[in-house]
C-alpha positions as CSV (number, residue, x, y, z in Angstrom):
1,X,309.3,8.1,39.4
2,X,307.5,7.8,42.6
3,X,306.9,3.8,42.5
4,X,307.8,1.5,39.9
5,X,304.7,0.0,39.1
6,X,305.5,-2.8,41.8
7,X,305.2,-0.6,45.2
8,X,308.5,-0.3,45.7
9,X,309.3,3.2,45.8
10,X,313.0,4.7,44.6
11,X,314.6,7.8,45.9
12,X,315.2,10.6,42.5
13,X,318.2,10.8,40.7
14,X,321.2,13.3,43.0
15,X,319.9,11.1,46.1
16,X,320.9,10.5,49.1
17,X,323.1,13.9,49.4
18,X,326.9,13.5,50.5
19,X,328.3,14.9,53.6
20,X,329.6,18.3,53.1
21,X,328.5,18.9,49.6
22,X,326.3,22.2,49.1
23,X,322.6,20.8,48.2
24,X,321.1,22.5,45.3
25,X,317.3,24.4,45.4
26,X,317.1,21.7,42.1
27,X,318.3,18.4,44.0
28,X,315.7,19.5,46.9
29,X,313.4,20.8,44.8
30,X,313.0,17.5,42.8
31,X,312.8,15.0,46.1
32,X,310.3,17.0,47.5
33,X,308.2,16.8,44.2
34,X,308.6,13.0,43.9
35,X,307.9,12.4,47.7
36,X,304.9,14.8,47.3
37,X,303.7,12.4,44.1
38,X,304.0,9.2,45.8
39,X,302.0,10.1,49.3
40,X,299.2,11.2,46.7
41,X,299.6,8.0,45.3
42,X,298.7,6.4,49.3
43,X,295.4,5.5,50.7
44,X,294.5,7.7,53.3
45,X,293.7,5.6,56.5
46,X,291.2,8.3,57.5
47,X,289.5,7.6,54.5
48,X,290.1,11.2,52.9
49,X,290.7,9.8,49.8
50,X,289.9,6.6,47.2
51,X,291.2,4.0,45.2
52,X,291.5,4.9,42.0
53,X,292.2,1.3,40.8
54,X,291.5,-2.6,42.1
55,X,293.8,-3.7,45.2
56,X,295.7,-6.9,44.7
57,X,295.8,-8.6,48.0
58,X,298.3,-11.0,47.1
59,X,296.4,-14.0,49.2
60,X,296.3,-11.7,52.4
61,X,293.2,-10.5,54.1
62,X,291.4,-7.3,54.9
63,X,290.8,-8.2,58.7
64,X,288.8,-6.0,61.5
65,X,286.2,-4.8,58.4
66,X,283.0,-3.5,59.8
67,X,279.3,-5.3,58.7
68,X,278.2,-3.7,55.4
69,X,275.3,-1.6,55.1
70,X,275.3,-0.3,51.9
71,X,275.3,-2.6,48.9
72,X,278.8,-1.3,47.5
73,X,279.8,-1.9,50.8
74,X,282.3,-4.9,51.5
75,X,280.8,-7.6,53.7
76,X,281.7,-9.4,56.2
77,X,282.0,-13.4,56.8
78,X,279.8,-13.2,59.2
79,X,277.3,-11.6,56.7
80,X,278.1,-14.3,54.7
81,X,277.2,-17.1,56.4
82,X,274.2,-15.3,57.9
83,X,273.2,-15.8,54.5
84,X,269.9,-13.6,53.5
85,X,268.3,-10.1,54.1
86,X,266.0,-9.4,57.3
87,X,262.8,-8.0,55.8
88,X,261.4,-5.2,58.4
89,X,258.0,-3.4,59.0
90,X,256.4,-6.3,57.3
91,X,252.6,-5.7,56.9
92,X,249.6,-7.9,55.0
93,X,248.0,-11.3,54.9
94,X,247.7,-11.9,51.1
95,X,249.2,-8.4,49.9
96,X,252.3,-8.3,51.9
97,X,254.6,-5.6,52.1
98,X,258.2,-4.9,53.8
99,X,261.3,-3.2,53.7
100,X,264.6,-4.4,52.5
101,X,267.6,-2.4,54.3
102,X,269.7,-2.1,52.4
103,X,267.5,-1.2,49.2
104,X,268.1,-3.5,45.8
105,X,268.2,-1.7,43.2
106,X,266.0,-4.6,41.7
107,X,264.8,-7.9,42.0
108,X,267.6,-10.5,40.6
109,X,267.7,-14.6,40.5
110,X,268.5,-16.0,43.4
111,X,268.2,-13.3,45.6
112,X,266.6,-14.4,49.1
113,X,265.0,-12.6,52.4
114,X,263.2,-13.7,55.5
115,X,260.8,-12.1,57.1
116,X,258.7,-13.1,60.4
117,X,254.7,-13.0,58.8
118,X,252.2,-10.6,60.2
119,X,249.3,-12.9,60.0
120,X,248.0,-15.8,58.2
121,X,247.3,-16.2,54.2
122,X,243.8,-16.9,53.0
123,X,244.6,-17.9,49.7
124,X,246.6,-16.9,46.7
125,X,249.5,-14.2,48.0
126,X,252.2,-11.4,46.9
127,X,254.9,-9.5,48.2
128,X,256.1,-6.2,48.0
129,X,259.9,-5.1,48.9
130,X,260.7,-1.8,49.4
131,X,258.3,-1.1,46.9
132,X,260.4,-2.6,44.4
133,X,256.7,-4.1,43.2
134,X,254.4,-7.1,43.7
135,X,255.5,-10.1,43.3
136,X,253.6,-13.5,43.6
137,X,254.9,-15.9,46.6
138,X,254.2,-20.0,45.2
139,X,255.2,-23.1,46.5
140,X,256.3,-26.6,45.0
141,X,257.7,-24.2,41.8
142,X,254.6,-22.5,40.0
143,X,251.9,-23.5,43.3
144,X,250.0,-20.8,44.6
145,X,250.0,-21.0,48.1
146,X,247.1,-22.7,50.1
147,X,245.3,-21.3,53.0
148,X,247.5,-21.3,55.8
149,X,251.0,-21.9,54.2
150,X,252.1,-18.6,56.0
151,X,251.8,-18.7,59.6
152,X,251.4,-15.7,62.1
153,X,254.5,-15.3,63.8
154,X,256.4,-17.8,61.9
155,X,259.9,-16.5,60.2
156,X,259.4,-17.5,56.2
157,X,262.4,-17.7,53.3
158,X,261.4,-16.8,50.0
159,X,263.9,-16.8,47.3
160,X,263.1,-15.2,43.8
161,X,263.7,-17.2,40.7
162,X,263.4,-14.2,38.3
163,X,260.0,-14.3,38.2
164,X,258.0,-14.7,41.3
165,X,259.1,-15.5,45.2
166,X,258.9,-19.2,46.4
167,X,258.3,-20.0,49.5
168,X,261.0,-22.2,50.8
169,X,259.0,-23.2,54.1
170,X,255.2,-23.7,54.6
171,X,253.1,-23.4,57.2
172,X,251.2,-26.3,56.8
173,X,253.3,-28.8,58.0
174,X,250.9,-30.9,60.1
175,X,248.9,-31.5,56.4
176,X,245.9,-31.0,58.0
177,X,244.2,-30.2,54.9
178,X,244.4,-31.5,51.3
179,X,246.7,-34.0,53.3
180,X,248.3,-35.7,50.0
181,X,247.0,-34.1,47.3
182,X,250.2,-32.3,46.7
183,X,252.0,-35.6,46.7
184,X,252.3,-37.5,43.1
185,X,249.7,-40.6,42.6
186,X,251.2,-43.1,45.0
187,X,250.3,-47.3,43.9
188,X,249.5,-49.6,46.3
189,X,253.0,-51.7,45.9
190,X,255.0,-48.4,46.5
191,X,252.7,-47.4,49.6
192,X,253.6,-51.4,50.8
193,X,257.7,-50.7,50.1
194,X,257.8,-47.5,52.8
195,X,255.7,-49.7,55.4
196,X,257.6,-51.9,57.9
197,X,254.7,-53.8,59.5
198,X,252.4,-54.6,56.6
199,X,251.0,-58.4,55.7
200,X,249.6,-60.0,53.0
201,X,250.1,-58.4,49.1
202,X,248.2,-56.9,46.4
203,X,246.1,-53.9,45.9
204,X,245.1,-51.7,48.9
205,X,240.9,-52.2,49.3
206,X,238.9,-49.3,50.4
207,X,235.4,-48.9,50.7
208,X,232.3,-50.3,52.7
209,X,232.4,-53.7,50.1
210,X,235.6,-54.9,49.7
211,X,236.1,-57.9,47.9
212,X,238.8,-59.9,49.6
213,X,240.7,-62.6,47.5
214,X,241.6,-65.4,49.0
215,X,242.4,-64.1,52.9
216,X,243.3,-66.3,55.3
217,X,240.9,-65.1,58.3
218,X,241.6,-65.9,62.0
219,X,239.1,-66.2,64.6
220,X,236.8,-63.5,65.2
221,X,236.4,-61.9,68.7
222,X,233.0,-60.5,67.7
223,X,230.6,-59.6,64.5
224,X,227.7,-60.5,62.7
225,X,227.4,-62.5,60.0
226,X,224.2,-61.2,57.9
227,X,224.1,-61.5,54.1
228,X,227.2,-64.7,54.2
229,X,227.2,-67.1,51.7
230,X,229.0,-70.6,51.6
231,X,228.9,-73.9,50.9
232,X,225.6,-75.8,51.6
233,X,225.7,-78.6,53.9
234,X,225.2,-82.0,52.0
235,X,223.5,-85.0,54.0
236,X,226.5,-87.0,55.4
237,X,228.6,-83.9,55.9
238,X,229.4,-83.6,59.3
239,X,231.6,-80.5,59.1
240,X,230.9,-76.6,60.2
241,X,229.3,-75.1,57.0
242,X,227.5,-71.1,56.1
243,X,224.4,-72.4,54.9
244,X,223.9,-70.0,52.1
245,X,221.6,-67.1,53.1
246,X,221.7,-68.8,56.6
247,X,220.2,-66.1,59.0
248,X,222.0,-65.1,62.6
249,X,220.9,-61.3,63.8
250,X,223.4,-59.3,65.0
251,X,223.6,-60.8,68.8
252,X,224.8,-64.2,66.8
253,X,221.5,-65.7,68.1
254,X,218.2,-66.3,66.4
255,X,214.9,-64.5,67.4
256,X,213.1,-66.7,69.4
257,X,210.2,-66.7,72.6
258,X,208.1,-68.5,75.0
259,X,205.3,-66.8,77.1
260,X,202.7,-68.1,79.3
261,X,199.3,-66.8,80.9
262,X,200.2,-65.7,84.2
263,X,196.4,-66.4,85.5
264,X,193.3,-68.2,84.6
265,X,191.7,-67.0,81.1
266,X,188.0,-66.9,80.6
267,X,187.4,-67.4,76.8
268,X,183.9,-66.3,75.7
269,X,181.8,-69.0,73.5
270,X,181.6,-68.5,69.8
271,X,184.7,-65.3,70.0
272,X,188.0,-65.3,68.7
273,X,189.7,-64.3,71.8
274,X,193.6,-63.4,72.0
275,X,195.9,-65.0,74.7
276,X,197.1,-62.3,77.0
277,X,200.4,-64.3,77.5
278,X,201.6,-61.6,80.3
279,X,204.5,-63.9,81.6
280,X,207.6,-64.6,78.9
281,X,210.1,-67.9,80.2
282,X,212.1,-66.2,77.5
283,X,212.9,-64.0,75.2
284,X,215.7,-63.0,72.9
285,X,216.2,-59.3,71.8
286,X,212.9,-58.3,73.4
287,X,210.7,-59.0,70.4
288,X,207.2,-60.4,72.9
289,X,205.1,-58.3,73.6
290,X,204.1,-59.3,76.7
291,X,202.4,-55.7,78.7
292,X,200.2,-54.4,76.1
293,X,199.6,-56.1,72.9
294,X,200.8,-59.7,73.3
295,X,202.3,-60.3,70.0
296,X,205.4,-61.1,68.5
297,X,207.8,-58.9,66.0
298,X,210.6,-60.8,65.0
299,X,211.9,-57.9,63.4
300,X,213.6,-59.8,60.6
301,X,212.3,-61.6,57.7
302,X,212.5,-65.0,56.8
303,X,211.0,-68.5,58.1
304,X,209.5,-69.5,61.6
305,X,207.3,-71.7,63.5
306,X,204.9,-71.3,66.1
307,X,204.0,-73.8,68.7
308,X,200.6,-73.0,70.8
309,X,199.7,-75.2,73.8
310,X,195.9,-75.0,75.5
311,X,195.2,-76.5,78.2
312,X,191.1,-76.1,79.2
313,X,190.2,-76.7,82.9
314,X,187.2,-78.4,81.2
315,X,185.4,-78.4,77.8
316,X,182.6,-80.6,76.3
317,X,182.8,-83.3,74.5
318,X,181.3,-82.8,70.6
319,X,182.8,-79.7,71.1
320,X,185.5,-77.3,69.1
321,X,188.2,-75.3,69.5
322,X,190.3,-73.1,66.8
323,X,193.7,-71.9,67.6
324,X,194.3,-68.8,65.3
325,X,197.7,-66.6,64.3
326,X,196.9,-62.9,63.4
327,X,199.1,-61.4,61.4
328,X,199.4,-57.6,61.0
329,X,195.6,-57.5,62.6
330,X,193.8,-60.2,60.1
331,X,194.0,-64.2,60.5
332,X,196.9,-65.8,59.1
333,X,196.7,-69.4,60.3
334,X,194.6,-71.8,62.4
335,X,193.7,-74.5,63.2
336,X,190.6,-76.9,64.0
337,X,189.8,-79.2,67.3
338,X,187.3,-81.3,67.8
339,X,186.9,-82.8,71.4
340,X,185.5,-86.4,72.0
341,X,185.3,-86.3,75.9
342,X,183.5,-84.1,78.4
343,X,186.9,-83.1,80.9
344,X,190.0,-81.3,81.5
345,X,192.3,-81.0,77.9
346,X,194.7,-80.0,76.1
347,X,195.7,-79.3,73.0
348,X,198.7,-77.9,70.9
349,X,199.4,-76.7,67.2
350,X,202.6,-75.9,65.2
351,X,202.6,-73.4,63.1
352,X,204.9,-71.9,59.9
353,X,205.2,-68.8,59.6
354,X,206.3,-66.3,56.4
355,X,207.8,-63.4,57.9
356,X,207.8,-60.9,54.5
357,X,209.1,-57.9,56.9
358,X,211.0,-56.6,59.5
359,X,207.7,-55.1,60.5
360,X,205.3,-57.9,60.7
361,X,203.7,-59.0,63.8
362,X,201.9,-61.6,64.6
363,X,199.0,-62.7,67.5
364,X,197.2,-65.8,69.1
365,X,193.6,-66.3,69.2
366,X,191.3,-68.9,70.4
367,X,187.9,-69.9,69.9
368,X,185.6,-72.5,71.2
369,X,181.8,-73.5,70.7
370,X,180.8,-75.1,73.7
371,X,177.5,-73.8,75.6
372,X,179.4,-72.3,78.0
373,X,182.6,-69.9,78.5
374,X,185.0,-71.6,79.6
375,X,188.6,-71.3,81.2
376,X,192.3,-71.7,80.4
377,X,194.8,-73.0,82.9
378,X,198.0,-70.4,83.6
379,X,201.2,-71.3,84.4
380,X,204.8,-72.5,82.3
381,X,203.6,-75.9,80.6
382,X,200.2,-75.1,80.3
383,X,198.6,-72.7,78.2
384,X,201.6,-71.3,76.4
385,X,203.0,-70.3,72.9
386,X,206.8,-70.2,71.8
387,X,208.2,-69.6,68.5
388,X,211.5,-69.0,66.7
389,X,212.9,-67.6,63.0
390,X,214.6,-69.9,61.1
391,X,216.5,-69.1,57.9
C-alpha cells in the first residue's frame, strides 16, 4: 500500500533493512514497486499529468494561479471581482455583433458582458455573441429600447435573463425625449411630497384657463386685466371694485385722444367737410390719425364719447351749422346749430359712440349754410375734438 487513503504514505512490509543483514532481490524488489506506485499516484508540478479525482484543500488556498482563459480554467479573485466578460470586435447599431473570449458554450441566466457600442441605436435592437445567435437587448424588463439608449462610445452591461439581454445602463440619461413617459402615472399630491419649496395645496393646474380656487393673489408688477369679472360697484360703496366686463387695454389705460387744426380751415357752404385735425395734444396707443385720414380707430369695442369744439372766425346770424361723425365712410351722428347773431362763435357737441369692432373708425365733418365760405380758428381750445372708450 502506497498511501493509506489519508496521504500518509508507509514504507512495505521487510522495511527499513538492518545493518549487516543480506537484502533480498524480493525485499528490493517490493520497495521499489510500492515507491514506483505512489510517485504515479503524485501530481506532476510540470503538469505532465492529471488529477484523476477532486482535491480537498482542507481550508488552504491555491495561491500564485494565473488569470483563466479557458472556461474549465480556475479563475482568479481578481477575475472575480472584475465581474463580467469584455465583449471585442463589437460591430452594428441595431443588429449588433461581438465576440466573447472565451466562447460559452451557450447563453445561461444570469450571464453578463460589457461591451463599448459602435454607434447609436435607432430603435428596436439585438445582439449577437460569438455567434451564439440574436438576441433582443430591452430595458425596464420586456422594453424595447428607444432611439438613443445605446450611445457611441459609451461601455453598456447587458445581462441575460434566459430569454433576451437587458440593458442595465441607457443612454438616455438626460431624458431628453419621452422625458416621463417611462415613469408610472404620478398625482399631484405625490409630485407636492418630493418638492421642498412648493405653496399652496390641491391639484396641479395646467393649461392656458386655469380655474384657480380661492388663491390668495399678491400685488401684481404688471398685466392686463381683459375679460375680469367682479363685484359691481353699488352707490355708497366707496371701495376698489372690477366693474364686471369693465374694459382696460393692455397698457392698463383706456383709448383716448385730443387733436386740433394746426391752421385756419376754410369750410365750403352747403358741403360736409372733414376736420383735418393735423396736431394731436394727446394720444394714447396711437389710435388718431392725424397725417393722412384724420380719424379715430379705437381698436377695441365697446362704449365712447366724442366731444367736438368749433370755433367760426365769423358766421351769420339765421344761419346753420351740422357737426357730423362718419363712421366706417357713412354718417353716424350729428348734430344741428342754428346761430342767432352775425359774429365770431363757437360751438361744441358730445357725442356716444357704439364701437361694434376692433376695426371701426370713425371721422368729423362740418357743414354750414351761410352765403359765404367761411373759416375755422386753429389752435388747442379752439376748433378741436377729443374722445375716449369707456366700458
Amino acid at each position: 500500500m502506497a498511501f493509506n487513503g489519508s496521504g500518509t504514505y508507509s514504507l512495505p512490509a521487510g522495511q527499513p533493512v538492518v545493518t549487516g543483514t543480506t537484502i533480498s532481490s524480493t525485499t528490493h524488489n517490493t520497495l521499489m514497486a510500492d515507491i514506483q506506485t505512489a510517485l504515479n499516484l503524485c501530481l506532476n508540478r510540470d503538469g505532465q499529468s492529471a488529477a484523476t479525482s477532486d482535491i480537498p484543500m482542507g481550508t488552504n488556498k491555491l495561491t500564485g494561479l494565473k488569470a483563466g482563459t479557458n472556461l474549465t480554467d480556475a479563475g482568479t479573485l481578481a477575475q472575480i471581482q472584475n465581474g463580467l466578460i469584455e465583449l471585442s470586435t463589437v460591430a452594428g447599431t441595431d443588429t449588433i455583433t461581438a465576440t466573447s473570449t472565451p466562447t460559452p458554450a451557450a447563453y445561461a441566466a444570469g450571464q453578463m458582458f460589457g461591451f463599448i457600442a459602435a454607434g447609436d441605436n435607432t430603435g428596436a435592437a439585438t445582439i449577437n455573441i460569438s455567434s451564439l445567435g440574436a438576441k433582443s437587448i430591452t430595458k425596464l424588463g420586456t422594453t424595447a429600447l428607444a432611439a438613443g439608449d445605446i450611445k457611441s462610445g459609451m461601455v453598456h452591461v447587458v445581462r441575460y435573463d434566459g430569454s433576451r439581454f437587458q440593458l442595465i445602463n441607457l443612454g438616455n440619461v438626460a431624458l431628453t425625449t419621452n422625458t416621463l413617459s417611462q415613469f408610472a402615472a404620478t398625482t399631484s399630491a405625490q409630485l407636492a411630497g418630493v418638492l421642498s419649496d412648493e405653496t399652496g395645496s390641491g391639484s396641479a393646474v395646467f393649461a392656458n384657463s386655469p380655474t384657480l380656487v380661492t388663491p390668495a393673489l399678491g400685488t401684481a408688477a404688471s398685466g392686463a386685466m381683459d375679460n375680469c369679472t367682479g363685484a359691481t360697484q353699488t352707490s355708497g360703496d366707496n371701495s376698489t371694485k372690477l366693474a364686471t366686463t369693465a374694459y382696460a387695454d393692455a397698457a392698463g389705460t383706456r383709448k383716448h385722444f385730443s387733436a386740433y387744426l394746426s391752421s385756419a380751415q376754410t369750410i365750403s357752404v352747403g358741403t360736409d367737410t372733414k376736420l383735418q385735425l393735423a396736431t394731436e395734444e394727446y394720444d394714447v396707443d396711437a389710435t388718431f390719425d392725424s397725417v393722412t385720414n384724420y380719424r379715430w380707430t379705437p381698436g377695441v369695442t365697446g362704449h365712447g364719447l366724442v366731444t367736438i369744439n368749433l370755433k367760426w372766425n365769423s358766421f351769420d346770424g339765421g344761419s346753420f351749422s351740422k357737426l357730423f361723425i362718419y363712421k366706417n365712410g357713412s354718417t353716424h351722428k350729428h348734430v344741428d346749430y342754428v346761430s342767432g347773431v352775425t359774429s365770431a362763435q363757437g360751438f361744441s357737441a358730445t357725442f356716444s359712440l357704439n364701437v361694434t369692432n376692433a376695426s371701426d373708425y370713425f371721422e368729423f365733418y362740418v357743414y354750414q349754410s351761410t352765403t359765404l365760405n367761411r373759416g375755422l380758428v386753429a389752435g388747442n381750445g379752439e376748433t378741436q375734438v377729443s374722445g375716449f372708450m369707456m366700458a
